[in-house]
LUMMARPA-250454 format. One record per residue: residue number from 1; x, y, z of N, C-alpha, C, O in turn. Coordinates in steps of 0.1 Angstrom, whole numbers, always signed. Atoms other than C-alpha are relative to their C-alpha. Layout:
<atoms>
{atom NUM, {X, Y, Z}, {X, Y, Z}, {X, Y, Z}, {X, Y, Z}}
...
</atoms>
This chain:
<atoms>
{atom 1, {+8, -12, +0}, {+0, +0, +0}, {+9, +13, +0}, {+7, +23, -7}}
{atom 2, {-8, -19, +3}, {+27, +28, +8}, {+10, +1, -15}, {+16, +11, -18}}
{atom 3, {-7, +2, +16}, {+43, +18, -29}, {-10, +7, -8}, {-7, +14, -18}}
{atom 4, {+14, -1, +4}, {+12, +25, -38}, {-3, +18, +0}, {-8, +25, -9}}
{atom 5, {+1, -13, -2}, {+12, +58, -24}, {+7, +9, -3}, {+4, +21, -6}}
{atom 6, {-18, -9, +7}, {+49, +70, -32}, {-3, +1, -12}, {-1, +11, -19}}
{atom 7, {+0, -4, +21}, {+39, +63, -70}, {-9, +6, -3}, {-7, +12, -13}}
{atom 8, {+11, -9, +0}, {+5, +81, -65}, {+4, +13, -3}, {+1, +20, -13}}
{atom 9, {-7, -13, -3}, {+26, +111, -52}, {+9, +7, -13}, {+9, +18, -18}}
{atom 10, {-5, -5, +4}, {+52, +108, -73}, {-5, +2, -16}, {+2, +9, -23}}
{atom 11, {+4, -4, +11}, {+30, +108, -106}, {-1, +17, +0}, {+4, +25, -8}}
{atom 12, {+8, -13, -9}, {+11, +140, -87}, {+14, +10, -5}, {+13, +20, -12}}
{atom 13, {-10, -10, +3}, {+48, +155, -91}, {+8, +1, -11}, {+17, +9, -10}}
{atom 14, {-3, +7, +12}, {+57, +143, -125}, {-9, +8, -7}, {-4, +12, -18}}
{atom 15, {+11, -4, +10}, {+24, +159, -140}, {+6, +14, +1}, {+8, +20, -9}}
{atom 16, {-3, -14, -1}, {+36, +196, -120}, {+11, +4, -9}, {+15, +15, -9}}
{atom 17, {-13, -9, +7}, {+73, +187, -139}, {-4, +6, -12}, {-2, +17, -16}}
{atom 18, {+3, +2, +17}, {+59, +182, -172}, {-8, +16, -3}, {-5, +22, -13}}
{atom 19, {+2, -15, +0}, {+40, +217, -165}, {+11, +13, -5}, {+13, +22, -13}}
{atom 20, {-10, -11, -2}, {+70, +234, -154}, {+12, +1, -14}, {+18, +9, -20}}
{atom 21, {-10, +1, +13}, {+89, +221, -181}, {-8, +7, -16}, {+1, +12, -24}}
{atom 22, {+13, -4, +9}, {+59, +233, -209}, {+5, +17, +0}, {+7, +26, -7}}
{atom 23, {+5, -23, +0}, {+59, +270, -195}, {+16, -2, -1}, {+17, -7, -12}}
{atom 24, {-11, -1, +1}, {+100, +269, -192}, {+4, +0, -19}, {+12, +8, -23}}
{atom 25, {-5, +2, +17}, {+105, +260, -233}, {-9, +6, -5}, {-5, +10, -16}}
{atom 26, {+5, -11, +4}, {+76, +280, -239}, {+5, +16, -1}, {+5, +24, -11}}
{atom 27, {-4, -14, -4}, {+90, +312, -222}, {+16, -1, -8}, {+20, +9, -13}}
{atom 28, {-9, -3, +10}, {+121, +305, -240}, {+2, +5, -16}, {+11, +11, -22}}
{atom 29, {+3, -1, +12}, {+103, +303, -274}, {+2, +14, -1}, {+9, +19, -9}}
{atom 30, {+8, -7, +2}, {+88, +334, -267}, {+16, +16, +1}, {+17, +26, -5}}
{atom 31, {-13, -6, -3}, {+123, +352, -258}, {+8, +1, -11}, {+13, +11, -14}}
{atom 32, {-5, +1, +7}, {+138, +338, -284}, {-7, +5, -17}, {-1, +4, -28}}
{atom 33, {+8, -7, +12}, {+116, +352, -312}, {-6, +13, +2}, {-15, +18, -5}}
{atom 34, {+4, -16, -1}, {+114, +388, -297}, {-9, +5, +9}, {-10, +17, +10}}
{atom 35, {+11, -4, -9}, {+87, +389, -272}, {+6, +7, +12}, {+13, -1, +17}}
{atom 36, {-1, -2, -10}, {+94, +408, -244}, {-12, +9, +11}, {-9, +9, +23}}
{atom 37, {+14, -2, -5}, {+61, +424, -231}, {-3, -12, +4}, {-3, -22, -3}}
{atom 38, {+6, +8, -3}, {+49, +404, -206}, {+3, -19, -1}, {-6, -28, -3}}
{atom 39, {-2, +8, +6}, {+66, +374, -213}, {-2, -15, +10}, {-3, -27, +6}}
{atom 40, {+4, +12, -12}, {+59, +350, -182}, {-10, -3, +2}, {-12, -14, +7}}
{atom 41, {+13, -3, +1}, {+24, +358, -185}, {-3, -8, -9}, {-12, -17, -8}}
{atom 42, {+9, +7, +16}, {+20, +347, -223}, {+12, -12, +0}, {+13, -19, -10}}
{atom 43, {-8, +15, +3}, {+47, +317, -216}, {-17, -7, +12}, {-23, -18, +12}}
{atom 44, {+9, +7, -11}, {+21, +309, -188}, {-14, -8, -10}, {-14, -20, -10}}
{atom 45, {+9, -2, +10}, {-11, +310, -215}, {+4, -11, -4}, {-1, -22, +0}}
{atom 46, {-8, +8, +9}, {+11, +292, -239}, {+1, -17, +5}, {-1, -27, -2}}
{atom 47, {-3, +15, -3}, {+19, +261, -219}, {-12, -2, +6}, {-12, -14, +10}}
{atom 48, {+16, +6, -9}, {-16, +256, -202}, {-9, +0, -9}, {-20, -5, -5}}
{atom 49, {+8, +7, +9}, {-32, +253, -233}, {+7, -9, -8}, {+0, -17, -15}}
{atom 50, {-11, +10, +8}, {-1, +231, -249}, {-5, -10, +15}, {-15, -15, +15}}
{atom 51, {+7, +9, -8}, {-7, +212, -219}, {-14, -3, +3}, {-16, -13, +10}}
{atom 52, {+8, +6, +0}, {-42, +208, -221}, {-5, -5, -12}, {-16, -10, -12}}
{atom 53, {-1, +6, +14}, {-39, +199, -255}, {+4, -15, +1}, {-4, -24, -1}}
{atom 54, {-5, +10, -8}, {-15, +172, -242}, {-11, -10, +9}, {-13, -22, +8}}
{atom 55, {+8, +7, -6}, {-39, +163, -218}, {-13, -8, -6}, {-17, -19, -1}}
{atom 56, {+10, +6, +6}, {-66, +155, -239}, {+2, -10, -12}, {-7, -16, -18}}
{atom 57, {-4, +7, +11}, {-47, +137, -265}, {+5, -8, +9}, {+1, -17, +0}}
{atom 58, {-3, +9, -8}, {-34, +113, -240}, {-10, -6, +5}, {-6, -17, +10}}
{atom 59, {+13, +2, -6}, {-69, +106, -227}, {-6, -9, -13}, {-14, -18, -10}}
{atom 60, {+5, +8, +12}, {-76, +91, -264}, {+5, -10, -3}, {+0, -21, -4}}
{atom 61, {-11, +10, +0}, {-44, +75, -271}, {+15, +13, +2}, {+15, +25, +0}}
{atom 62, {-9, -4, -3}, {-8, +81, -262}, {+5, +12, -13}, {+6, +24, -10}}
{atom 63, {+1, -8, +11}, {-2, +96, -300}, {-8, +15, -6}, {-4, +22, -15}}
{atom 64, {+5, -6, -4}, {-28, +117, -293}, {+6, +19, +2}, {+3, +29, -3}}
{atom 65, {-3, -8, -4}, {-12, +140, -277}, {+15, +7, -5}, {+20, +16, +0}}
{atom 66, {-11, -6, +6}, {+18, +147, -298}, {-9, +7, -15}, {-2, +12, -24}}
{atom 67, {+10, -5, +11}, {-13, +159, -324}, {-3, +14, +6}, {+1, +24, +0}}
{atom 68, {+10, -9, -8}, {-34, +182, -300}, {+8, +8, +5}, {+4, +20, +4}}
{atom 69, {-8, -6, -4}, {-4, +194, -283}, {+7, +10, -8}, {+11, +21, -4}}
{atom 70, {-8, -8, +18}, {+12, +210, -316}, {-9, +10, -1}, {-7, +22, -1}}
{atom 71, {+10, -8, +7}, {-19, +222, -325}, {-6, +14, +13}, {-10, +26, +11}}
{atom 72, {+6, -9, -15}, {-31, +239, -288}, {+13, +13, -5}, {+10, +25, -8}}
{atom 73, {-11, -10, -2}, {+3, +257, -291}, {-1, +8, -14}, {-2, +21, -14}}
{atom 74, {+7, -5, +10}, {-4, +265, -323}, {-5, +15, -1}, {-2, +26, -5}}
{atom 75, {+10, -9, +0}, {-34, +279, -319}, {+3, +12, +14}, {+1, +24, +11}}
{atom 76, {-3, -10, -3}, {-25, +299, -291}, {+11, +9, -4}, {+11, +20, +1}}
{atom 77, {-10, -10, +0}, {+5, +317, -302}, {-9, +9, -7}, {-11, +20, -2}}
{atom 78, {+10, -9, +10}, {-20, +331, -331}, {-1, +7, +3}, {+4, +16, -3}}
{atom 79, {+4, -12, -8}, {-32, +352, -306}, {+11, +6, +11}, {+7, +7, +23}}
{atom 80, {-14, -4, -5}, {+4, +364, -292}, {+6, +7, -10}, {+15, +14, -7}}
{atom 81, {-7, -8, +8}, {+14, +380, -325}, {+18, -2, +0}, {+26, +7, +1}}
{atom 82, {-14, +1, +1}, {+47, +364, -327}, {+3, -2, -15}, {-3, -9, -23}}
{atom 83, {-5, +1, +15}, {+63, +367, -358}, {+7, -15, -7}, {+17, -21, -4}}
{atom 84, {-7, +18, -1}, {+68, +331, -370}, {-13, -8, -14}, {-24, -2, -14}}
{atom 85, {+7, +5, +11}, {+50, +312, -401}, {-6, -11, +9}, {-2, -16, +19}}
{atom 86, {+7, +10, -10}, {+21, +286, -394}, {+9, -13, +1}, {+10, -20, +11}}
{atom 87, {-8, +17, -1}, {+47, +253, -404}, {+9, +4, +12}, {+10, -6, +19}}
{atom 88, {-9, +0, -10}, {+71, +267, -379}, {-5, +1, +12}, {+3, -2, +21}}
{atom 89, {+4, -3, -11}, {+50, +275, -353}, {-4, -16, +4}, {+0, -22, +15}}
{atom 90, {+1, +12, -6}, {+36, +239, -353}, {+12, -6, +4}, {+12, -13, +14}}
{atom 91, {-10, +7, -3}, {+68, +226, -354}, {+9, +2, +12}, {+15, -7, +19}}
{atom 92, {-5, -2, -17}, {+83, +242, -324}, {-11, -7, +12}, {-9, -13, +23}}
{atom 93, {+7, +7, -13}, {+53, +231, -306}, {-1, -13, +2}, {-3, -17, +13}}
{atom 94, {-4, +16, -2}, {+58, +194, -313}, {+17, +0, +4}, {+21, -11, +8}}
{atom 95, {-10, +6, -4}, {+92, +197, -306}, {+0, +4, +17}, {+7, -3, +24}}
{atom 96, {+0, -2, -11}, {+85, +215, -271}, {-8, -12, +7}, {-7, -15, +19}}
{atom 97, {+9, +8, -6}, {+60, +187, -268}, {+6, -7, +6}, {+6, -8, +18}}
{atom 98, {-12, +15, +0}, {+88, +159, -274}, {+5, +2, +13}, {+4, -5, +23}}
{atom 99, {-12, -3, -7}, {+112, +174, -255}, {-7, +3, +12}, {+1, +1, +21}}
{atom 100, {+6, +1, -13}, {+85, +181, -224}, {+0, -17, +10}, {+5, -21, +20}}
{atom 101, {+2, +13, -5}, {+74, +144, -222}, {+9, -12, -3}, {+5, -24, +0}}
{atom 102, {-9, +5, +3}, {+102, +130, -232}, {+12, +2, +17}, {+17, -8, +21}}
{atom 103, {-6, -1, -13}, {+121, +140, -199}, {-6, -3, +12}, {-1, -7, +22}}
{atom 104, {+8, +4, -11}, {+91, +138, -179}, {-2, -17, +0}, {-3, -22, +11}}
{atom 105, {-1, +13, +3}, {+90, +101, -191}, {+10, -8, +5}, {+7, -18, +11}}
{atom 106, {-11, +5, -5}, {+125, +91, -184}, {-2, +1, +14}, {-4, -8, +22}}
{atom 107, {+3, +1, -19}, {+122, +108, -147}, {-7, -8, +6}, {-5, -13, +17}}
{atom 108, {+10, +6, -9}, {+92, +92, -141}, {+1, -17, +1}, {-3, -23, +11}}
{atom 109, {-8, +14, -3}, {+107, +55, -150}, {+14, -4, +4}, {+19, -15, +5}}
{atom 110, {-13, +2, -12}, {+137, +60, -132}, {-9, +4, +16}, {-11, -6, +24}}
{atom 111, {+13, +3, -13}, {+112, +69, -102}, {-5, -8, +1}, {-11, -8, +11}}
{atom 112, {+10, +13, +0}, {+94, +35, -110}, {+9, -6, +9}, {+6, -10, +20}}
{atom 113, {-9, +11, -2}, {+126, +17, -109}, {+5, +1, +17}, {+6, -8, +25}}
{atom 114, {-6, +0, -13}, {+139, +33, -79}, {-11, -4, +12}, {-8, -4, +24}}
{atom 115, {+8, -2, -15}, {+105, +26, -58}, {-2, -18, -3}, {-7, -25, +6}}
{atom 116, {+0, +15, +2}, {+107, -12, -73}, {-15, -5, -3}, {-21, -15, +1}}
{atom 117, {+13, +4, +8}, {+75, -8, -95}, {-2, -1, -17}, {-12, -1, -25}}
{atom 118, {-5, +2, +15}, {+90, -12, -130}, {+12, -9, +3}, {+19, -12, -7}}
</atoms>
């Protein structure tokens, strides 16, 4: 039961990295293509609809969410006025995707391993 509850937890903290990591490569996009107004704000925006893009594409199937996730990010920059073409803008947002759940993935199966549930 407390295995049980450590992996409960540490998903619980796994979901906040995968956040933190979202708004982090967001707010860099947004840096790196000139934004400076407000830029923690609209990295904030940015990754909590890329994450709930994410979330809902994962809710269907795992693939899912490397679709929805692109597309959320997408669709919100539109309304951020960043200078950037529509193929590029998806393409940053799948690779922010990759590169979010991609580390959150590794951490969270080296957390498996270490609690002797993988």
């Amino acid at each position: 039961m407390l295995y049980r509850i450590i992996t409960f937890i540490g998903g619980l903290v796994f979901v906040v990295a995968l956040f933190a990591l979202l708004w982090f490569f967001c707010k860099k996009f947004l840096e790196r293509h000139g934004v400076t107004d407000q830029v923690s704000d609209r990295a904030m925006v940015l990754a909590t609809w890329t994450f709930a893009g994410i979330s809902v594409g994962l809710v269907f199937a795992v693939v899912g969410a490397f679709v929805l996730g692109p597309w959320a990010f997408y669709r919100t920059l539109r309304g951020h006025d960043v200078a950037i073409s529509d193929s590029a803008a998806i393409w940053w947002g799948f690779g922010i995707v990759v590169a979010a759940l991609g580390l959150c993935a590794i951490g969270f199966f080296g957390f498996l391993m270490v609690v002797g549930a993988y």
